[in-house]
C-alpha positions as a Markdown table, in Angstrom:
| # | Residue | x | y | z |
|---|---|---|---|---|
| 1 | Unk | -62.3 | 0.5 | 15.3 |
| 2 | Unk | -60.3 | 1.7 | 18.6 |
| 3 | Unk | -59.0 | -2.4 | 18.4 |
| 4 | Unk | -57.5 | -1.9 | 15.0 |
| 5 | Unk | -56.0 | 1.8 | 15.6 |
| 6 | Unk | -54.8 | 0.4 | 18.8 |
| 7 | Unk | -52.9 | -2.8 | 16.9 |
| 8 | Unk | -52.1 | -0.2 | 13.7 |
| 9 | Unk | -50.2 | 1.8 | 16.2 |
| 10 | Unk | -48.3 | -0.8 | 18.1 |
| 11 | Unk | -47.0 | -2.5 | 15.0 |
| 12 | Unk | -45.8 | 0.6 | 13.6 |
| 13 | Unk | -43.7 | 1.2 | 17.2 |
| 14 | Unk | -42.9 | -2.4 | 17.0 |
| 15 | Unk | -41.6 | -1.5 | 13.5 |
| 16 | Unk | -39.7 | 1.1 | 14.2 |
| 17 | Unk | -38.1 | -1.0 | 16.9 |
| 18 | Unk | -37.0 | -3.5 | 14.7 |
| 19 | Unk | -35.5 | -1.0 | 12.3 |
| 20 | Unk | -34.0 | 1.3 | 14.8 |
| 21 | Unk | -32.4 | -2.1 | 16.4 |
| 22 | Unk | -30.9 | -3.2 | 12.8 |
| 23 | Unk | -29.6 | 0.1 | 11.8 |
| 24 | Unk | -27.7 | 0.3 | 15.5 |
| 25 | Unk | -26.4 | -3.6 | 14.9 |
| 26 | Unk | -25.3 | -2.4 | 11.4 |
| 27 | Unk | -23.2 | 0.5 | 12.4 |
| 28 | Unk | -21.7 | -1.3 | 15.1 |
| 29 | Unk | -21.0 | -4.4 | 12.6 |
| 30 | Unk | -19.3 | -1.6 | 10.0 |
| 31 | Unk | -17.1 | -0.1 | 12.9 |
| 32 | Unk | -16.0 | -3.7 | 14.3 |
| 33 | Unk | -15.4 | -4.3 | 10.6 |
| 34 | Unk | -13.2 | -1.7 | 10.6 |
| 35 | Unk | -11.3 | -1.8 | 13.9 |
| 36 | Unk | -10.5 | -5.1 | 13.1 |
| 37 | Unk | -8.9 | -4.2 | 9.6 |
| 38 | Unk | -7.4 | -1.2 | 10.8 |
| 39 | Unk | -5.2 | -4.2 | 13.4 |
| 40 | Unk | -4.9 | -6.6 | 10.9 |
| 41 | Unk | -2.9 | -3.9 | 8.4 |
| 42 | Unk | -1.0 | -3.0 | 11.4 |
| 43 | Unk | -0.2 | -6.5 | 12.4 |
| 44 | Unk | 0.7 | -7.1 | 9.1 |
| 45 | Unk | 3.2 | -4.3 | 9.1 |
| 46 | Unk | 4.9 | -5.6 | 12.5 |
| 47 | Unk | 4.9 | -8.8 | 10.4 |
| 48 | Unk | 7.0 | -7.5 | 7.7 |
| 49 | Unk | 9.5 | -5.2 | 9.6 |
| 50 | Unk | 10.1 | -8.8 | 11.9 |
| 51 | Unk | 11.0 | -10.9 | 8.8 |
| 52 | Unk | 12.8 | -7.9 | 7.4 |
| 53 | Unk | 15.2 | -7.5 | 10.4 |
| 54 | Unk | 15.3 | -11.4 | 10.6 |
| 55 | Unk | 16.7 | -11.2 | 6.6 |
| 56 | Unk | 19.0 | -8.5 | 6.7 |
| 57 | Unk | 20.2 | -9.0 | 10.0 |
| 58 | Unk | 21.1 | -13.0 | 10.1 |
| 59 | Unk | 20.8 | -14.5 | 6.1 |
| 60 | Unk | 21.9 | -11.5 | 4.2 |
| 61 | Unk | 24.8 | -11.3 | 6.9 |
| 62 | Unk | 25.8 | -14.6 | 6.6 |
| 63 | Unk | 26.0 | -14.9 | 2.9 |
| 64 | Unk | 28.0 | -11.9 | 2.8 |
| 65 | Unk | 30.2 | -13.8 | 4.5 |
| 66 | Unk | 30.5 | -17.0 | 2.4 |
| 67 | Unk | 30.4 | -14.7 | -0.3 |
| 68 | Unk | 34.1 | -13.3 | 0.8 |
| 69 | Unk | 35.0 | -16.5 | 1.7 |
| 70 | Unk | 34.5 | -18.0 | -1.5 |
| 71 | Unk | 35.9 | -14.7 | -3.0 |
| 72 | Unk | 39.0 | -15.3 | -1.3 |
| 73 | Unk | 39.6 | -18.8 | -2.4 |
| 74 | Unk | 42.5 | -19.0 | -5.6 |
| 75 | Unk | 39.5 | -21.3 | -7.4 |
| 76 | Unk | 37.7 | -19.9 | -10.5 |
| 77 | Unk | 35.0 | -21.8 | -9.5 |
| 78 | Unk | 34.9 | -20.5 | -6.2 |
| 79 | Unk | 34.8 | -17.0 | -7.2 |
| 80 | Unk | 32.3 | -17.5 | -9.7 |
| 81 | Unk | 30.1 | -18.7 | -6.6 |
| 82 | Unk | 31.2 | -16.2 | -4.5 |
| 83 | Unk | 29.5 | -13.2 | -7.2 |
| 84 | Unk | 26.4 | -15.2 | -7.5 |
| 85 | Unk | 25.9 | -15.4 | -3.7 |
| 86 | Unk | 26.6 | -11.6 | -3.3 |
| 87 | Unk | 23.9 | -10.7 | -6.1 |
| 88 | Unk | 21.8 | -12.4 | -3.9 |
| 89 | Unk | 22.4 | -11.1 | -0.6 |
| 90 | Unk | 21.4 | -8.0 | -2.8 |
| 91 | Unk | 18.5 | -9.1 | -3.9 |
| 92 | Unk | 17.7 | -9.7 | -0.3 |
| 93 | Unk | 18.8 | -6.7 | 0.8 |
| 94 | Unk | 16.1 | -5.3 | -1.9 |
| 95 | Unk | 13.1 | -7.9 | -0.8 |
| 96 | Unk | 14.2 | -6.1 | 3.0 |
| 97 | Unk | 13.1 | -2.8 | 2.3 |
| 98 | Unk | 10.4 | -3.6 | 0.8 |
| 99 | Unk | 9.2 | -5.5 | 3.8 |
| 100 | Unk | 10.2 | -2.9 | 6.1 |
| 101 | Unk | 10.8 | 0.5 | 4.1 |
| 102 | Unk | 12.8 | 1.8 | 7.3 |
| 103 | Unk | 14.2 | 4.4 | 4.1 |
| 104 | Unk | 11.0 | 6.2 | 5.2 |
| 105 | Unk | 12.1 | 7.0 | 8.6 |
| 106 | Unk | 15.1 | 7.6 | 7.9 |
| 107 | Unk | 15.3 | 9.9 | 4.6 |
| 108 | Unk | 11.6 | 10.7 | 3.9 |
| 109 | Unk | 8.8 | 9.9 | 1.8 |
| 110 | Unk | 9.9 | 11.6 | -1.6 |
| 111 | Unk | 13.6 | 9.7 | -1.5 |
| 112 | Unk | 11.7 | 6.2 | -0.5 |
| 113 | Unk | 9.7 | 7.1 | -3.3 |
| 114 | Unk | 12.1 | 7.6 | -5.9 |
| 115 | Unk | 14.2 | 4.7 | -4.7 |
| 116 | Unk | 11.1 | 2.3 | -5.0 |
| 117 | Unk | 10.8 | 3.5 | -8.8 |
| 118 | Unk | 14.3 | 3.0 | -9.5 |
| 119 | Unk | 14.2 | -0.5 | -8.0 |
| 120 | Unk | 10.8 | -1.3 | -9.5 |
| 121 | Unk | 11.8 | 0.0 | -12.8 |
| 122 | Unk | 15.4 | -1.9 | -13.3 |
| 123 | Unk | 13.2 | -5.3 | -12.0 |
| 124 | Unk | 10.3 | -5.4 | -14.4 |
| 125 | Unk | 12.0 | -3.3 | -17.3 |
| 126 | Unk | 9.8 | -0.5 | -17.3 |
| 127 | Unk | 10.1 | 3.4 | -17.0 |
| 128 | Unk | 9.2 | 4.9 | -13.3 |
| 129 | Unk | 9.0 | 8.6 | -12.9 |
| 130 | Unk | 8.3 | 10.3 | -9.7 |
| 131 | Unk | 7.2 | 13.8 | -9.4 |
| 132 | Unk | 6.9 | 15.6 | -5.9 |
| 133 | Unk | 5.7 | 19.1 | -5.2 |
| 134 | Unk | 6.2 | 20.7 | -2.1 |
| 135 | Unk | 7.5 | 20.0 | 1.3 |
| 136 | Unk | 6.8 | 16.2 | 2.1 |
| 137 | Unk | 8.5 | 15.9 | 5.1 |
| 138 | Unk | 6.0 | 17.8 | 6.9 |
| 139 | Unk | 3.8 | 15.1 | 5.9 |
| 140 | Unk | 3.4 | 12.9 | 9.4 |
| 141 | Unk | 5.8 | 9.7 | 9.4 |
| 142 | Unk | 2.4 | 7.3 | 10.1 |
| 143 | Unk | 0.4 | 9.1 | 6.7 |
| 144 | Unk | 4.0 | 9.0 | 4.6 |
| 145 | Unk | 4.5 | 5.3 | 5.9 |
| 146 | Unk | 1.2 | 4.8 | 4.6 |
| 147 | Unk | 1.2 | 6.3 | 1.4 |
| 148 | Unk | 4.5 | 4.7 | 0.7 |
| 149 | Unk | 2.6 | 1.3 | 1.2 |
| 150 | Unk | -0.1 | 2.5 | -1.5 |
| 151 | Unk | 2.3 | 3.4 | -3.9 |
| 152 | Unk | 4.4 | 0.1 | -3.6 |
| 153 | Unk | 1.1 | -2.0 | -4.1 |
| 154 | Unk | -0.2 | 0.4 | -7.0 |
| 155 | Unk | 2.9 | -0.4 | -8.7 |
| 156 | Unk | 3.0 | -4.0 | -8.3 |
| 157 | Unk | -0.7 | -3.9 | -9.7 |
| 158 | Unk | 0.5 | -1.7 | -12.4 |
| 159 | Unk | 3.3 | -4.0 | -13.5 |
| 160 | Unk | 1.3 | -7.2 | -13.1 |
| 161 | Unk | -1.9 | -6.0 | -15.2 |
| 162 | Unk | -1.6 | -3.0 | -17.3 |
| 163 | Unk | 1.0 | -3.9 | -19.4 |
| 164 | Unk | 1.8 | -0.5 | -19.4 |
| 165 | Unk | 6.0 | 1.0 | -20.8 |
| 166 | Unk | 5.7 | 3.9 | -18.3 |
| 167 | Unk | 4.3 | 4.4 | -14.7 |
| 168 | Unk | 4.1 | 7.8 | -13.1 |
| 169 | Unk | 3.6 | 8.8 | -9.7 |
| 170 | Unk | 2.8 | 12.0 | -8.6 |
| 171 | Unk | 2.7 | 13.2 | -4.9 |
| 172 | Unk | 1.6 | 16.7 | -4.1 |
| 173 | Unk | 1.9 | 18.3 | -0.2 |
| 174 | Unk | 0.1 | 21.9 | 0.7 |
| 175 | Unk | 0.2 | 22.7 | 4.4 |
| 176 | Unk | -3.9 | 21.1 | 4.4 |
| 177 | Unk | -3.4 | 18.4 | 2.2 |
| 178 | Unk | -1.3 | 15.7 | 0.7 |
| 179 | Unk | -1.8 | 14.0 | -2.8 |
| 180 | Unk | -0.3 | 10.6 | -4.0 |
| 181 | Unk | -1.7 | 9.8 | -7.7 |
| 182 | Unk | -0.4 | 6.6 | -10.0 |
| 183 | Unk | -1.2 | 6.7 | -13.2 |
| 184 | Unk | -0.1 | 4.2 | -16.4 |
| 185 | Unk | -0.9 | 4.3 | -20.0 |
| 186 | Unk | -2.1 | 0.7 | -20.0 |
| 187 | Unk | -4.9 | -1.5 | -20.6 |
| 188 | Unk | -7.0 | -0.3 | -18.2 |
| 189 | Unk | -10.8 | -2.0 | -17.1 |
| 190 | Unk | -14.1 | -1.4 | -16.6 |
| 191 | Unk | -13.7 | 0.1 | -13.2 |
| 192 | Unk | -16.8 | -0.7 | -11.8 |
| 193 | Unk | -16.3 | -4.4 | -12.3 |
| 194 | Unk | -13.1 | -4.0 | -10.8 |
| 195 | Unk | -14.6 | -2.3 | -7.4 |
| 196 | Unk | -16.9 | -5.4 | -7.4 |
| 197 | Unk | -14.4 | -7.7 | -7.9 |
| 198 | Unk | -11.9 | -6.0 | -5.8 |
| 199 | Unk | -8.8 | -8.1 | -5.0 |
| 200 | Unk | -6.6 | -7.8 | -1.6 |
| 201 | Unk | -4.4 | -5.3 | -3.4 |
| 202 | Unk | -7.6 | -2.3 | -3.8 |
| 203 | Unk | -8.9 | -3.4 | -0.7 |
| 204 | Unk | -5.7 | -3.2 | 1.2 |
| 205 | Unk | -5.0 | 0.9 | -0.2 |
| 206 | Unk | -8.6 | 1.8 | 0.3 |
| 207 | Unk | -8.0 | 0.6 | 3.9 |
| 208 | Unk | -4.4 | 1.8 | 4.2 |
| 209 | Unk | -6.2 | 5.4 | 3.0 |
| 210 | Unk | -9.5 | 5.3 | 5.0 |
| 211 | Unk | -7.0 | 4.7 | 8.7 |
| 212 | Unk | -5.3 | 8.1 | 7.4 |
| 213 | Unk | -8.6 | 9.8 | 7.2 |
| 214 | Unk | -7.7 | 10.0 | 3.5 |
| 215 | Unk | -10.3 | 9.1 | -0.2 |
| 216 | Unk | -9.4 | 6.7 | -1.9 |
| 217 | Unk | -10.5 | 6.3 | -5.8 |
| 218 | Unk | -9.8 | 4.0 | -8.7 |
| 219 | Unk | -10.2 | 5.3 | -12.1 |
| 220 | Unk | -10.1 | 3.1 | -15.1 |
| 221 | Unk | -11.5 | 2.6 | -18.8 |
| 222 | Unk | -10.6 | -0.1 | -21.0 |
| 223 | Unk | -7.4 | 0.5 | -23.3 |
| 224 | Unk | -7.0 | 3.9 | -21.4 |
| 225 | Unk | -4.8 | 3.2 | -18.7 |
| 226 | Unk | -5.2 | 3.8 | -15.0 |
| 227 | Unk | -5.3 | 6.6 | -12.0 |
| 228 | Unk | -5.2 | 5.2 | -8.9 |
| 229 | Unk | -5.2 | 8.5 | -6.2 |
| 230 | Unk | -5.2 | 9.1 | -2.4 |
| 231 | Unk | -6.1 | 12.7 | -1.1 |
| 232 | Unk | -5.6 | 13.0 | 3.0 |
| 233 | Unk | -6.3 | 16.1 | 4.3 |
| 234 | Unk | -3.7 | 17.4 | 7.0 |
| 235 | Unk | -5.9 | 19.3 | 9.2 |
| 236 | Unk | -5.4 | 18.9 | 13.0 |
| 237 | Unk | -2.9 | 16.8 | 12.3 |
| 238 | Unk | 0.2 | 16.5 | 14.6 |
């Protein structure tokens, strides 16, 4: 009897071993996991800026200059050339800022906004409005670079899927908290299935929101468009 208590109680312990050591593994495996998302999204963003510099800097300059050398040439021909190559120094110029959205720094997150809708809206033929409430340039630079990043990819998903005539996006800034909301009138999904078949476009906002501290959710129904919304909360930060 004293033999089976004795054996009862050391496979419990060794139990609880084994559990205690799995739980500690898996929270280490979840914050590795993490870390190493939190670099790659910000290698990816020294990525971007790089080739953005590298585009406006060197090819857009140079066909700017073809472009009035063609322009200055008496041939027809020539000049015809010499307007296609400076639409597409523009279109560069445009592919730029989207890399690197240096508009951010520089003017803010509610002009970068509206300027992305503009651009977004005259390239896929849709309407774009953007509504901001309160003061967003007390929103730190690293959360509005973020959310900026979130919006631009909740667009592109908007435009590629939901088939929608209208986009809207909505930011909201209190002195606590900060709000970013995309919504379209589309065709929505089934947004379960769509967390469990996530592509790199979800996946990259709910990462882009959980290194601000932020929630991200994805709210969807079939034929009834989509909200996709980011709420940070501004407390203690600089």
């Amino acid at each position: 009897m004293i033999l089976v208590v004795t054996l009862t109680l050391v496979g419990t312990i060794l139990l609880a071993t084994i559990i205690g050591t799995a739980v500690v593994q898996q929270s280490r495996l979840l914050r590795l996991r993490q870390s190493l998302s939190g670099r790659l999204i910000e290698a990816q963003d020294r990525e971007r800026a790089a080739l953005a510099r590298e585009l406006h800097d060197d090819m857009v300059g140079r066909l700017d200059a073809v472009s009035r050398g063609l322009r200055a040439l008496s041939n027809g021909d020539a000049n015809d050339y010499g307007d296609e190559l400076a639409e597409l120094a523009d279109e560069l110029r445009d592919v730029a800022r989207q890399l690197h959205p240096s508009l951010v720094d520089l003017r803010g997150l509610e002009v970068a906004l509206q300027v992305l809708g503009d651009e977004m809206a005259s390239r896929a033929g849709i309407a774009i409005t953007v509504h901001v409430r309160g003061e967003s340039h007390l929103v730190p630079k690293q959360a509005q670079l973020g959310l900026f990043r979130i919006a631009q990819e909740a667009l592109r998903n908007a435009i590629k899927h939901s088939k929608a005539g209208e986009v809207e996006i909505c930011l909201t800034c209190t002195t606590d908290l900060v709000e970013l909301v995309i919504t379209d009138e589309g065709v929505g999904f089934v947004a379960e299935e769509g967390r469990k078949g996530a592509g790199l476009g979800l996946l990259s906002m709910a990462e882009r929101a959980r290194l601000l501290g932020g929630r991200f959710q994805v709210d969807s129904t079939p034929d009834s468009g989509t909200r996709v919304g980011v709420l940070i909360s501004l407390a203690g930060k600089p």
